[in-house]
ROKOLMI-839824 format. One line per 10 residues: for each residue x, y, z of C-alpha. Coordinates in nm, 4 decimals, always signed. Layout:
X/Y/Z ~ ... $
REM end
This chain:
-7.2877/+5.1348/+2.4641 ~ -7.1539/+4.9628/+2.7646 ~ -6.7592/+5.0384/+2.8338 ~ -6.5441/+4.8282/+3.0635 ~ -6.1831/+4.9632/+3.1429 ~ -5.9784/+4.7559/+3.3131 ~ -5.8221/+4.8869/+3.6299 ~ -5.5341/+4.7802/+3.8768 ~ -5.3966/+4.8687/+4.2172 ~ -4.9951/+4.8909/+4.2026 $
-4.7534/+4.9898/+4.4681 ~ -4.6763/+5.3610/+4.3974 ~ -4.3507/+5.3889/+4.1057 ~ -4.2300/+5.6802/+4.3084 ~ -4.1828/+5.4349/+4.6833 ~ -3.9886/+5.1277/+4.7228 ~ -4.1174/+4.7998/+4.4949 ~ -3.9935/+4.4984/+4.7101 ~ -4.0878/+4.1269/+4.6715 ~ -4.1984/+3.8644/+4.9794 $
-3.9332/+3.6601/+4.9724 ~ -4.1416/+3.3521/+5.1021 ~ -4.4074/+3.4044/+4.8581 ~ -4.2353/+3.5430/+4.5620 ~ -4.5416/+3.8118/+4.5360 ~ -4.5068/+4.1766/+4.5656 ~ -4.5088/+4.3108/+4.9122 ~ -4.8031/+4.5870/+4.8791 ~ -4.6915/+4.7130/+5.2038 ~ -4.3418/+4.8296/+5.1366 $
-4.5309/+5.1246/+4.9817 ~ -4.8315/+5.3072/+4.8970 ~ -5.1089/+5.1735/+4.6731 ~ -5.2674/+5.3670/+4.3897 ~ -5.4730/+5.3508/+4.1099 ~ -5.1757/+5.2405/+3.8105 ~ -5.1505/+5.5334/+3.5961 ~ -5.2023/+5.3749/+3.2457 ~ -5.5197/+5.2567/+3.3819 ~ -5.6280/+5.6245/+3.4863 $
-5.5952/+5.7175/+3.0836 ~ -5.7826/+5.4088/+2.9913 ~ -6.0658/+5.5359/+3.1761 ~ -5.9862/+5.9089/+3.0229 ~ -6.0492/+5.7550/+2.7073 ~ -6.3593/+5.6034/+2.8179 ~ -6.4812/+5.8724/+2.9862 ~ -6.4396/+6.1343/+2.7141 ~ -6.6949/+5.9331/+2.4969 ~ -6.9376/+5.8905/+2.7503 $
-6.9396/+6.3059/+2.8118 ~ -6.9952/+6.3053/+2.4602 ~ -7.2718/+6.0531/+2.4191 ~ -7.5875/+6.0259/+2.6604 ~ -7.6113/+5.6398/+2.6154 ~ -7.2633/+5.5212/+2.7187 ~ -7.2177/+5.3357/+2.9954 ~ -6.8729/+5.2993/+3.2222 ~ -6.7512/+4.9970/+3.4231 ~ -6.4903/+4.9952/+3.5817 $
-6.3113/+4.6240/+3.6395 ~ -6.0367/+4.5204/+3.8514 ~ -5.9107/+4.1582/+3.9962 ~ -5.7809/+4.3146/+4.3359 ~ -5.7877/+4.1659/+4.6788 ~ -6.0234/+4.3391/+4.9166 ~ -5.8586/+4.5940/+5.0680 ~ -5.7745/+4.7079/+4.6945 ~ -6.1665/+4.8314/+4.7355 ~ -6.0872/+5.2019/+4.8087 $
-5.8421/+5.2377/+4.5157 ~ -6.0965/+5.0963/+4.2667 ~ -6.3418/+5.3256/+4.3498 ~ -6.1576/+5.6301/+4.2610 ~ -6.3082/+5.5151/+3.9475 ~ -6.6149/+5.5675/+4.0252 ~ -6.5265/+5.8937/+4.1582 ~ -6.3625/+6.0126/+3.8310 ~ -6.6662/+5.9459/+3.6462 ~ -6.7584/+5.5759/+3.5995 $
-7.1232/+5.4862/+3.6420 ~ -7.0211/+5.1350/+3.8022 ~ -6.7394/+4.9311/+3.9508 ~ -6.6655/+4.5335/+3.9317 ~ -6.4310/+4.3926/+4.1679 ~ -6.2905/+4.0545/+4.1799 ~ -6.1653/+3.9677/+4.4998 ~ -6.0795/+3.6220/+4.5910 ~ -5.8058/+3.4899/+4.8568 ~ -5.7671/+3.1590/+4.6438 $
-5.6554/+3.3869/+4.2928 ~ -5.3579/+3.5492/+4.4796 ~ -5.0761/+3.4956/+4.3144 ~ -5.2584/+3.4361/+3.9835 ~ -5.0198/+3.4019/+3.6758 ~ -5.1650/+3.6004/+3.3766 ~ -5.3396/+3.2973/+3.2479 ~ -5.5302/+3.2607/+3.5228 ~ -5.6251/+3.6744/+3.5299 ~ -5.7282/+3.6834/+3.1726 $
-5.9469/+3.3968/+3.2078 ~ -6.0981/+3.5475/+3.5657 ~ -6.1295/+3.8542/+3.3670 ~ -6.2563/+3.6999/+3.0647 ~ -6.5496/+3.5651/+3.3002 ~ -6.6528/+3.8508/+3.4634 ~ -6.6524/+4.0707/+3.1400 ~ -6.9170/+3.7884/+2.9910 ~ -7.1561/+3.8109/+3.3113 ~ -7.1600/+4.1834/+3.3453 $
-7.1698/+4.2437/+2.9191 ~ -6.9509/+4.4635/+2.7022 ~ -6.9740/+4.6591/+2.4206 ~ -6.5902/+4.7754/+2.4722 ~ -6.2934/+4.6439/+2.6738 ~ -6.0022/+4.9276/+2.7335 ~ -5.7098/+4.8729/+2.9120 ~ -5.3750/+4.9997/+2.9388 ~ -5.0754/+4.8236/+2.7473 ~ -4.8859/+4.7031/+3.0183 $
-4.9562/+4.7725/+3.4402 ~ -4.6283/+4.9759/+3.6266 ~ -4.5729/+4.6453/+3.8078 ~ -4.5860/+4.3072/+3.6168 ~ -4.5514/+4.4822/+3.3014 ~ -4.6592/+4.1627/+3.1149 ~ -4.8100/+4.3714/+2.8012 ~ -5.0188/+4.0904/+2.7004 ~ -5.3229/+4.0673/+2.8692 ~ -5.6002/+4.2290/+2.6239 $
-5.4454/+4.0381/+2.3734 ~ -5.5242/+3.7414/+2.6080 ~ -5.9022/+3.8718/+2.6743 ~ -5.9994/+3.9123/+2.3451 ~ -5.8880/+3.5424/+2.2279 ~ -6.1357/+3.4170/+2.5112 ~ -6.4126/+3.6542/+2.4432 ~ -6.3592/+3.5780/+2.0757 ~ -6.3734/+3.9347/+1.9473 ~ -6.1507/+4.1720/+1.7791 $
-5.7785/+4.3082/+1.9521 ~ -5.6028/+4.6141/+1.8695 ~ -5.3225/+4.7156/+2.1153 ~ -5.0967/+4.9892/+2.1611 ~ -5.3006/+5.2940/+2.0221 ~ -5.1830/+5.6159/+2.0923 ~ -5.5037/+5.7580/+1.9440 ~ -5.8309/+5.5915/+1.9363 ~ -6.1525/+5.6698/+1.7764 ~ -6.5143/+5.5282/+1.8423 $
-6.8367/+5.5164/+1.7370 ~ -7.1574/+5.3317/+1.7661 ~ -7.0422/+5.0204/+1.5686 ~ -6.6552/+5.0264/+1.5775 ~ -6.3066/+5.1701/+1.7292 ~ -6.0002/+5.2705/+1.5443 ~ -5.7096/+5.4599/+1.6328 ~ -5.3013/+5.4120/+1.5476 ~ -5.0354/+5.2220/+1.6633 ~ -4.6632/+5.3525/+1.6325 $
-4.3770/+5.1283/+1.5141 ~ -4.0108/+5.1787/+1.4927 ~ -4.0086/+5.3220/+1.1636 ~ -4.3979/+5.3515/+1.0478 ~ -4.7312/+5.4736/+1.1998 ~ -4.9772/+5.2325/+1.1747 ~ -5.3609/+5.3081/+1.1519 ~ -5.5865/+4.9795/+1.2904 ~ -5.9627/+4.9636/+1.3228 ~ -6.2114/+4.6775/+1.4677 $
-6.5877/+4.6514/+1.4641 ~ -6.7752/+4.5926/+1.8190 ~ -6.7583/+4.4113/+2.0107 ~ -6.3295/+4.4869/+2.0941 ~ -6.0562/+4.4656/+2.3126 ~ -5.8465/+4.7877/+2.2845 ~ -5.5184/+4.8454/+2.4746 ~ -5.3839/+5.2459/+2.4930 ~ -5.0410/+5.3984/+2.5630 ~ -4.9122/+5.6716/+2.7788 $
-4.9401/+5.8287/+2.4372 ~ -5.2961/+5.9375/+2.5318 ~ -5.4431/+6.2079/+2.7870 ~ -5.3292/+6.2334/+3.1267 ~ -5.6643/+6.1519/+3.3359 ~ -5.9098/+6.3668/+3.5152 ~ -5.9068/+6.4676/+3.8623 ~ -6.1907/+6.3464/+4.1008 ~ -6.3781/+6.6048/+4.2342 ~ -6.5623/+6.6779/+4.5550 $
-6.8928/+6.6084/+4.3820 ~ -6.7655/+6.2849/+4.1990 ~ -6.6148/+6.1538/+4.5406 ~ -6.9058/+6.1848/+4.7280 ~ -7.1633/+6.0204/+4.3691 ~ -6.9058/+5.7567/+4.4112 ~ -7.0456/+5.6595/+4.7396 ~ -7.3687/+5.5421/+4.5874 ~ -7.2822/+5.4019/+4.2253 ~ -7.3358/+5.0590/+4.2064 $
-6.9828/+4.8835/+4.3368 ~ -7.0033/+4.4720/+4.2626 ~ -6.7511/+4.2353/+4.4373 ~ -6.7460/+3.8478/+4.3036 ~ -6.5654/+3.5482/+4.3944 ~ -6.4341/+3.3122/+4.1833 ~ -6.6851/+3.0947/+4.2274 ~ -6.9299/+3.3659/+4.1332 ~ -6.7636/+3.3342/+3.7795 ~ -6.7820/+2.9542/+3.7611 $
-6.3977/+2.9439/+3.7995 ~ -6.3876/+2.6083/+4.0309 ~ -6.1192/+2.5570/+4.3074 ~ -5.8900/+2.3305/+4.1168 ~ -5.8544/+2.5400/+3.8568 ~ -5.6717/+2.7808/+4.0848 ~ -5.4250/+2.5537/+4.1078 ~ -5.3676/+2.3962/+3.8140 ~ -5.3773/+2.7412/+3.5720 ~ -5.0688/+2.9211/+3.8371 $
-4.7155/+2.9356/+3.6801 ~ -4.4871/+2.7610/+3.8825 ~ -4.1674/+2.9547/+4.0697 ~ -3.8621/+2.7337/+4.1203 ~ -3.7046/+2.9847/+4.2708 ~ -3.6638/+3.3703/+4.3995 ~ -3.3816/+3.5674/+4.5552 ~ -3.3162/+3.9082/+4.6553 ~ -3.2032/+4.1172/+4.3902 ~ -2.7989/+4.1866/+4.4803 $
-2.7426/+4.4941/+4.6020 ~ -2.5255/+4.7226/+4.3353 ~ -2.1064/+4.6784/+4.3344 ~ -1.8712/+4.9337/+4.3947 ~ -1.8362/+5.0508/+4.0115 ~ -1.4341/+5.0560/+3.8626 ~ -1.3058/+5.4231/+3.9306 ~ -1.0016/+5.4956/+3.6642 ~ -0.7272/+5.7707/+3.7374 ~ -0.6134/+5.9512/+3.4150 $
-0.2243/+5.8920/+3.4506 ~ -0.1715/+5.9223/+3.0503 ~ -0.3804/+5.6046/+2.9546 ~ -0.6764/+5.6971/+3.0548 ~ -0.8367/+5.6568/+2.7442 ~ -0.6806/+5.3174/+2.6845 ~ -0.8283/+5.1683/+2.9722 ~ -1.1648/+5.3140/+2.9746 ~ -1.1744/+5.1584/+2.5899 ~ -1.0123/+4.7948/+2.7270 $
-1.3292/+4.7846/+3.0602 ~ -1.5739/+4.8784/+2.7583 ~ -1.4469/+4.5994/+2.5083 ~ -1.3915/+4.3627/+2.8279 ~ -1.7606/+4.3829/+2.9211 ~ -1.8998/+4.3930/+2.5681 ~ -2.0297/+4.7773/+2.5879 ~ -1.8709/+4.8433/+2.2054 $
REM end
């Protein structure tokens, strides 16, 4: 069985997050890059089953520019027998349209049995990319688990809801999506970092995956606009002089907090 878990290099959720304000893309240098957490437990997940079973095969997939090349093979260095990297100047900036379908491409050429991914990535937070995937791969979708099952011919697992647990399943080929639900990852260790050096690591273009050049431009959202975000106002200090109350409950009513 032949895994793919989709990957992605985010600026680190404990530095500062800060956009280019020419390009309306995230400034990757305002802070450290790492390998986005949700990701990590994908590839827990997908790693667990291949301890367990001789014949499974992990790939690890990311659309990253180049210098995202280090980050993506901590993969490999967890445990995944292969990496894929997309890297292409003319997709920065890609819109998740765009991704999925770059994604979509690459998972066709390099073949899948299984496609796991994390819900949503720490930075875009879009939350509906596998969804996206498996409408263009044409196979099964079940998002959200946080358990998941699988075996030689399927994948189930359950998906809570407000007020119900609710228990999916999907035969293979799939596109699964996991929550922060699941297992924290693995550590890399000194024997994994150094295998990593020699798995097989793949980088493609675009035009690699038959995406041609005015598609790039065509499939991108378009900004209108983009602003830094205001910086925070002095917040409304009340003195208690006997209406204290009364005028805490009059700001909450003014600004619609009751």
């Amino acid at each position: 069985m032949k895994i793919i878990v989709l990957v992605k290099e985010v600026p680190d959720t404990y530095g500062d997050r800060k956009l280019d304000l020419e390009t309306g893309l995230a400034d990757r240098a305002a802070s450290e890059a790492v390998l986005d957490e949700i990701g990590e437990r994908a590839l827990e997940v997908a790693l667990s089953f291949a301890d367990a079973h001789d014949d499974a095969e992990v790939v690890v997939m990311s659309m990253a520019p180049e210098t995202a090349a280090p980050t993506i093979r901590k993969g490999l260095a967890m445990g995944a027998a292969a990496a894929v990297h997309i890297a292409d100047p003319g997709l920065a900036g890609a819109d998740l349209g765009l991704t999925a379908r770059v994604l979509a491409a690459a998972i066709r050429r390099t073949g899948f049995d299984l496609v796991i991914a994390g819900n949503l990535s720490t930075d875009g937070s879009g939350g509906v990319l596998p969804a996206m995937l498996a409408e263009l791969l044409d196979v099964p979708n079940a998002t959200a688990l946080s358990s998941i099952e699988i075996t030689a011919d399927s994948v189930s697992g359950t998906r809570s809801a407000d007020d119900a647990t609710m228990r999916v399943s999907a035969t293979l080929p799939a596109v699964v999506s996991i929550t922060e639900a699941m297992p924290s990852a693995r550590f890399p260790n000194f024997k994994g970092i150094m295998a990593a050096k020699k798995k097989p690591f793949e980088t493609l273009t675009a035009a690699d995956l038959g995406v041609e050049p005015h598609d790039l431009s065509v499939a991108m959202s378009i900004m209108t606009a983009i602003a830094e975000k205001p910086a925070r106002a002095a917040g409304l200090k009340v003195t208690d002089e006997g209406d204290g109350g009364t005028r805490i409950a009059e700001y909450l009513v003014e600004n619609r907090l009751v």
